[in-house]
VOPAGU-2260 file (C-alpha; in pm, 1 decimal, decimal comma):
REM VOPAGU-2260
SITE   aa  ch    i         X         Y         Z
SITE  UNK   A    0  -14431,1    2946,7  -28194,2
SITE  UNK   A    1  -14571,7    3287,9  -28223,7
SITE  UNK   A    2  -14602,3    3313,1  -27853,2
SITE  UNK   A    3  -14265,0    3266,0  -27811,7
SITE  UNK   A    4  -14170,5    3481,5  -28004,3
SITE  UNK   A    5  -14364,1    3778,6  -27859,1
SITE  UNK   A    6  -14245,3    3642,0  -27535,3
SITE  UNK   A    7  -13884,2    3594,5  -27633,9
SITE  UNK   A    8  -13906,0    3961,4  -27747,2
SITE  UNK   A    9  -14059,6    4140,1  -27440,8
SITE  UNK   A   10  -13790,9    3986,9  -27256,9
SITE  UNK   A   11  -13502,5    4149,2  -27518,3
SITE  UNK   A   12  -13642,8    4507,8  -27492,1
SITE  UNK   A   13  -13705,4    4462,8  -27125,3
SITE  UNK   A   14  -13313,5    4370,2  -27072,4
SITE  UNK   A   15  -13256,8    4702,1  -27313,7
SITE  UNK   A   16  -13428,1    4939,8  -27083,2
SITE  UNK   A   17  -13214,8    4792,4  -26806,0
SITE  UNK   A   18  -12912,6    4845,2  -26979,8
SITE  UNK   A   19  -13015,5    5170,2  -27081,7
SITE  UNK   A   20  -13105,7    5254,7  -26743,3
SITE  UNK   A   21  -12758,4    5178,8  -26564,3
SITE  UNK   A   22  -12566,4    5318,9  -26792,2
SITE  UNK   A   23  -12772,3    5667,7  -26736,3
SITE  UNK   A   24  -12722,5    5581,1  -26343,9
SITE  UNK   A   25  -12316,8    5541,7  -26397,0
SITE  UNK   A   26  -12308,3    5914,0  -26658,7
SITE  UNK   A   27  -12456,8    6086,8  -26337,2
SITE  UNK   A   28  -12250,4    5930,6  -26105,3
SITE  UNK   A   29  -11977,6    5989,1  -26261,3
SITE  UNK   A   30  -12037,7    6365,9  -26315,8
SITE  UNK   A   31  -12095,9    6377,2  -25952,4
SITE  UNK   A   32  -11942,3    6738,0  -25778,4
SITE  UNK   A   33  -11706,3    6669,2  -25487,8
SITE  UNK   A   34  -11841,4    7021,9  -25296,6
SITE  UNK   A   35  -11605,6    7290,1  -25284,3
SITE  UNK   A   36  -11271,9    7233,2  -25246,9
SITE  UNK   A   37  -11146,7    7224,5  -24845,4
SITE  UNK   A   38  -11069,6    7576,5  -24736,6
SITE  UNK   A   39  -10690,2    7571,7  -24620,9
SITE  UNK   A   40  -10642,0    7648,5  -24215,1
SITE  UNK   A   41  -10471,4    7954,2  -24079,3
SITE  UNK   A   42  -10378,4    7782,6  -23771,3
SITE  UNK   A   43  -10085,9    7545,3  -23807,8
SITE  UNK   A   44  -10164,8    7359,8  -23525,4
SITE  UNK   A   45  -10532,2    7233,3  -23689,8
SITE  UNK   A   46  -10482,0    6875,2  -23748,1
SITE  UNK   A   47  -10636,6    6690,2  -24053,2
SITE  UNK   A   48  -10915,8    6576,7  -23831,5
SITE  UNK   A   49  -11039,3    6924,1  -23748,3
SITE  UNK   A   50  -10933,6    6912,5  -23395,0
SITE  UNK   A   51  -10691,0    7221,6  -23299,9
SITE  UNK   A   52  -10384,1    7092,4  -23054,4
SITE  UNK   A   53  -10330,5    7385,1  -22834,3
SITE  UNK   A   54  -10003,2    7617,6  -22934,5
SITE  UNK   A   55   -9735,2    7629,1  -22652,6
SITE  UNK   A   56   -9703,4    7967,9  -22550,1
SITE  UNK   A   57   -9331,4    8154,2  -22516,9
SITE  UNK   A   58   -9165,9    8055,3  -22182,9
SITE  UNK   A   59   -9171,5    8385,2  -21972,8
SITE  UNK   A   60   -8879,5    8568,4  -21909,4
SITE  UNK   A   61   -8702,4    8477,6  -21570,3
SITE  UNK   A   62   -8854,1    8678,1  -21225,4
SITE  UNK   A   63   -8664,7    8747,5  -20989,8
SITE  UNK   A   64   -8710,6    8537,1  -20702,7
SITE  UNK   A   65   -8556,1    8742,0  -20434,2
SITE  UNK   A   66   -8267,3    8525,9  -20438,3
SITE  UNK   A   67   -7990,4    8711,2  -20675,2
SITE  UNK   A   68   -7790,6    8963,3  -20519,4
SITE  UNK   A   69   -7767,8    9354,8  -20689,6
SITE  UNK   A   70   -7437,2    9493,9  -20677,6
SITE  UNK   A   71   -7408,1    9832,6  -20623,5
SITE  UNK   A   72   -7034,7   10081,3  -20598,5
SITE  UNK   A   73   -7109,9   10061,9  -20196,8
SITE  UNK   A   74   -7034,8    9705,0  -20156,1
SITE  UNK   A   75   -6652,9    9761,4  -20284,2
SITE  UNK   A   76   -6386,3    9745,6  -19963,7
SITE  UNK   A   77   -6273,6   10085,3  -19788,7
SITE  UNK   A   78   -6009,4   10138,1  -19599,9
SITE  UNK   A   79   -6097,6   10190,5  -19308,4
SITE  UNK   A   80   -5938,6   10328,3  -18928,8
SITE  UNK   A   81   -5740,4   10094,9  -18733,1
SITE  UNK   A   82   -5908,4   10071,1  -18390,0
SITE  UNK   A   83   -5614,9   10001,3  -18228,9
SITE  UNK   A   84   -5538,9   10218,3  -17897,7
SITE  UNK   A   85   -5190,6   10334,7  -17827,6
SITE  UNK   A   86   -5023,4   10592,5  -17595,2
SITE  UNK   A   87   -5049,6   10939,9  -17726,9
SITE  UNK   A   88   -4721,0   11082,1  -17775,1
SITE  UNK   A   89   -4524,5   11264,4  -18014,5
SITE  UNK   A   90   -4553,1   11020,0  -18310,9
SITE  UNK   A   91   -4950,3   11012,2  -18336,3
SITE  UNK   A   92   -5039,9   11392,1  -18222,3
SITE  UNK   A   93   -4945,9   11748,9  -18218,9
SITE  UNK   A   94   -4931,5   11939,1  -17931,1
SITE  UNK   A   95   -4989,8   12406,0  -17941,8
SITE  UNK   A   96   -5011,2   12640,9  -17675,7
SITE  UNK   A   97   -5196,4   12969,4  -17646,1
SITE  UNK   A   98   -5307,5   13242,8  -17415,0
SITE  UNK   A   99   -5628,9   13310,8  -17302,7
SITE  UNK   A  100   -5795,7   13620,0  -17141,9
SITE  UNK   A  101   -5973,0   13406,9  -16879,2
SITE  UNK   A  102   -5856,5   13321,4  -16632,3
SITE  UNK   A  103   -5579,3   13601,2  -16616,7
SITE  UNK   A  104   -5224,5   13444,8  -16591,8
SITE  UNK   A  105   -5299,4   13109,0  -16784,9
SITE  UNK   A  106   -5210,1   12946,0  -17117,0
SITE  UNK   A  107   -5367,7   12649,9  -17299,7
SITE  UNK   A  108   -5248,7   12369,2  -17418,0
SITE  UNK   A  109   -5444,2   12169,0  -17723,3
SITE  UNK   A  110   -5342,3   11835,6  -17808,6
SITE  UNK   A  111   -5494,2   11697,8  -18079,2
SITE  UNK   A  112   -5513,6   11307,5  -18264,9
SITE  UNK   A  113   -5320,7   11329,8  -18573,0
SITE  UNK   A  114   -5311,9   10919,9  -18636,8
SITE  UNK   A  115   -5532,6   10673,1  -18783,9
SITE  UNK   A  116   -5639,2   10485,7  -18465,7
SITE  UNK   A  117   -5757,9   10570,2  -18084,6
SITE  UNK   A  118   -5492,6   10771,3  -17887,6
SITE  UNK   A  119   -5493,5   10789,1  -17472,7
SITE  UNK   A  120   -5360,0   11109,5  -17314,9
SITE  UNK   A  121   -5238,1   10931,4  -16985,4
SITE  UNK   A  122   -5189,0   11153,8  -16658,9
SITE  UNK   A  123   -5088,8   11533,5  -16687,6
SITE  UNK   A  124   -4833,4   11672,9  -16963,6
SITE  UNK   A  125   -4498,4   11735,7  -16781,3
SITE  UNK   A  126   -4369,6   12116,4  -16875,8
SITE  UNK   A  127   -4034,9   12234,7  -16828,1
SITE  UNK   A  128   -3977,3   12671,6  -16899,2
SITE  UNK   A  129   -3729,3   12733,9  -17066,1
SITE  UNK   A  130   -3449,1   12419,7  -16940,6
SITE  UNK   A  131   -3559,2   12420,6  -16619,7
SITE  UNK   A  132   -3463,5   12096,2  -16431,6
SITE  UNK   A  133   -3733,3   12084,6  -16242,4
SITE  UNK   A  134   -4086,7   11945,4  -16335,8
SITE  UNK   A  135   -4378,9   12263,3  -16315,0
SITE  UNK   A  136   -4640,2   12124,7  -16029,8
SITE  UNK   A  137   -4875,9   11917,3  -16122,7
SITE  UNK   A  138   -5264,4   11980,2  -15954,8
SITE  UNK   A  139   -5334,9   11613,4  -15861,8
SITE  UNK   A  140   -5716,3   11793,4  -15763,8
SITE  UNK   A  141   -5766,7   11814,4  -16185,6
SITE  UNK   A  142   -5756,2   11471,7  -16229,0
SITE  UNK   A  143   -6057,8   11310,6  -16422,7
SITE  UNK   A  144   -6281,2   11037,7  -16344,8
SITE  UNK   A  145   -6136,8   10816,6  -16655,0
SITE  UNK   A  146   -5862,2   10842,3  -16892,9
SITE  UNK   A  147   -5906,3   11063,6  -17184,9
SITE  UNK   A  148   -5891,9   10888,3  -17519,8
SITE  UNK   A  149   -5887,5   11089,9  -17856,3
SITE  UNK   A  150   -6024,1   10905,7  -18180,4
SITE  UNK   A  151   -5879,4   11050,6  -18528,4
SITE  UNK   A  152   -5946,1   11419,5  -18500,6
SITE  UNK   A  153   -6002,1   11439,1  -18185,5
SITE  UNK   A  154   -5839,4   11707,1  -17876,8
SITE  UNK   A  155   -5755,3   11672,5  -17542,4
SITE  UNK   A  156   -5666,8   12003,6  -17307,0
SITE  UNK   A  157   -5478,0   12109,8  -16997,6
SITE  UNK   A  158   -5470,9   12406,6  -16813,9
SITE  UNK   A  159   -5155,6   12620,7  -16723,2
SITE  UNK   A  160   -5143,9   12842,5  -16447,8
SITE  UNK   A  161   -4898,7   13044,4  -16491,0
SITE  UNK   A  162   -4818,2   13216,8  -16118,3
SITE  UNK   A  163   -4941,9   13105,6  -15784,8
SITE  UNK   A  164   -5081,6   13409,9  -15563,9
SITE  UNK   A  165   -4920,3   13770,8  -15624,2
SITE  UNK   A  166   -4620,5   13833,8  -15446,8
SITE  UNK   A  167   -4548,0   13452,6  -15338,6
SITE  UNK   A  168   -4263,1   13364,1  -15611,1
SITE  UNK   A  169   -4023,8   13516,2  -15824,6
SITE  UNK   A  170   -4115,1   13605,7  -16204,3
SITE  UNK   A  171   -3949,7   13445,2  -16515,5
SITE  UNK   A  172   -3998,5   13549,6  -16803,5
SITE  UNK   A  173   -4045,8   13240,7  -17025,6
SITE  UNK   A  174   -3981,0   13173,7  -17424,4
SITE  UNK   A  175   -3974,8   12808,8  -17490,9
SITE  UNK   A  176   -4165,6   12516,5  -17322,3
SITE  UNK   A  177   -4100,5   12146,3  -17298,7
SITE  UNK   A  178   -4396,8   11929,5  -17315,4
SITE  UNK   A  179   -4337,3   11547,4  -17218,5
SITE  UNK   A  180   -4565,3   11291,2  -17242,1
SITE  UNK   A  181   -4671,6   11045,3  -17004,9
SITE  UNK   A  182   -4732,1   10678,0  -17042,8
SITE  UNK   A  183   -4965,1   10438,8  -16876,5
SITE  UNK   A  184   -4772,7   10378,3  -16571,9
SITE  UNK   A  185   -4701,5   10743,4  -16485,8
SITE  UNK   A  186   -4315,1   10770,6  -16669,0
SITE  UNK   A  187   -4249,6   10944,1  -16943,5
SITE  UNK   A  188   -4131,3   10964,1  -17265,7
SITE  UNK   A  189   -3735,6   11098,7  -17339,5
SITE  UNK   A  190   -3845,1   11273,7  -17650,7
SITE  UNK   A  191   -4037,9   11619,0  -17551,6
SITE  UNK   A  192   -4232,3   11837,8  -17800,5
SITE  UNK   A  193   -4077,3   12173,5  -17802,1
SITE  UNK   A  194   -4297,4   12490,4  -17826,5
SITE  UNK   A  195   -4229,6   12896,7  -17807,6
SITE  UNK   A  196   -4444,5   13050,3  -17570,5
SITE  UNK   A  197   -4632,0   13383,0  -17655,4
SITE  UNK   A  198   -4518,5   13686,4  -17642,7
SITE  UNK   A  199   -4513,3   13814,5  -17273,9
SITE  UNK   A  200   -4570,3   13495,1  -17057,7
SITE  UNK   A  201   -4398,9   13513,8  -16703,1
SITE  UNK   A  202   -4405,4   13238,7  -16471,6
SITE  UNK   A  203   -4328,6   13123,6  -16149,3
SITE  UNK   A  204   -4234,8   12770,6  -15954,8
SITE  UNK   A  205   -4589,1   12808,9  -15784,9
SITE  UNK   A  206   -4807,2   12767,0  -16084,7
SITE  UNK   A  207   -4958,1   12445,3  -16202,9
SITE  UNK   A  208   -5055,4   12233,8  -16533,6
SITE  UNK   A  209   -5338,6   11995,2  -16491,9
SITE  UNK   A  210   -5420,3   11699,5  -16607,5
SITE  UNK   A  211   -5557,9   11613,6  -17015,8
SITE  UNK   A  212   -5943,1   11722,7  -16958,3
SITE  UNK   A  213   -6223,7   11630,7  -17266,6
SITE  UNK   A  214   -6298,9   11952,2  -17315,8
SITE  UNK   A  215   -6158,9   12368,3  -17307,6
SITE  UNK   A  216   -6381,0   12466,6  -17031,9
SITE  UNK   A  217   -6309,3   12198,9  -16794,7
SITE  UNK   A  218   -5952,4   12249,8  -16830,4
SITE  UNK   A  219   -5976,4   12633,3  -16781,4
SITE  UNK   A  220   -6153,4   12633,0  -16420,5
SITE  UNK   A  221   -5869,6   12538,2  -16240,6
């Protein structure tokens, strides 16, 4: 009986020491520090599992791709000249006479593109002195190789010689001129331009007019 007893009490204090022992394992335990607390991310994009998703950048502003068109204050219409050609005559030109030193005995006449398209100054100019009924001679040698056209601006010149050789006609003395224009197939036009001579011009039925020439000098070496 004794033995049992000692037995039977070894095995109480040896369940006590157990007890005693787990409960000391479950204080710890439960006093147990969780580390320090997670440090909060200053990416928003950082996911909970640590991995980072990348950020989607700002879309870049538009290029220019050659394509698009720049408008600039040349692009806006102009009026612009009529090309057009029509018959020089009263309605698109003006027409002046002067006197020059050289050669002696001549006069000039200037006729000059006052329209808005091309003008041609077709044949010679036909000049009458002062009424006269008869046309002043033409010098067929002055004729040009092509037909003299005037753009905007532009002049066209005859020659007048006044008096054929000295002695060979009789002198008028002239103060108005009558300048008719011709059209393409040699006629011309009822309407004249009417000009006043300068002071001291004579003339006789021996001198000439030639035809429109390009240019001054041309027309003056007749």
């Amino acid at each position: 009986m004794r033995t049992n007893r000692i037995r039977t009490t070894a095995l109480a204090a040896t369940a006590l020491v157990a007890a005693l022992s787990l409960t000391a394992c479950g204080e710890n335990e439960g006093t147990k520090s969780a580390g320090p607390a997670p440090v909060a991310s200053s990416n928003p994009a950082a996911t909970s599992t640590g991995t980072t998703v990348p950020q989607t950048s700002e879309s870049p502003a538009p290029q220019n791709n050659g394509n698009s068109t720049t408008h600039s204050g040349t692009d806006q219409a102009t009026p612009a000249s009529s090309t057009a050609r029509t018959t020089c005559t009263t309605a698109n030109t003006t027409v002046t006479v002067t006197k020059v030193s050289r050669p002696v005995n001549h006069l000039l006449l200037t006729l000059k593109n006052t329209g808005s398209g091309l003008c041609d100054a077709y044949h010679a100019p036909h000049l009458g002195f002062d009424g006269a009924q008869s046309v002043f001679p033409i010098l067929e040698s002055s004729k040009p190789q092509a037909v003299v056209t005037l753009a905007p601006g532009e002049e066209a010149y005859a020659g007048i010689g006044l008096t054929g050789e000295p002695g060979q006609g009789k002198l008028h003395k002239g103060k108005n001129l009558s300048v008719h224009f011709a059209k393409k197939n040699g006629s011309t036009y009822d309407t004249p331009v009417k000009l006043k001579l300068p002071a001291g011009t004579y003339w006789d039925d021996n001198g000439f007019v030639t035809y429109w020439q390009s240019d001054r000098a041309t027309a003056l070496t007749f």
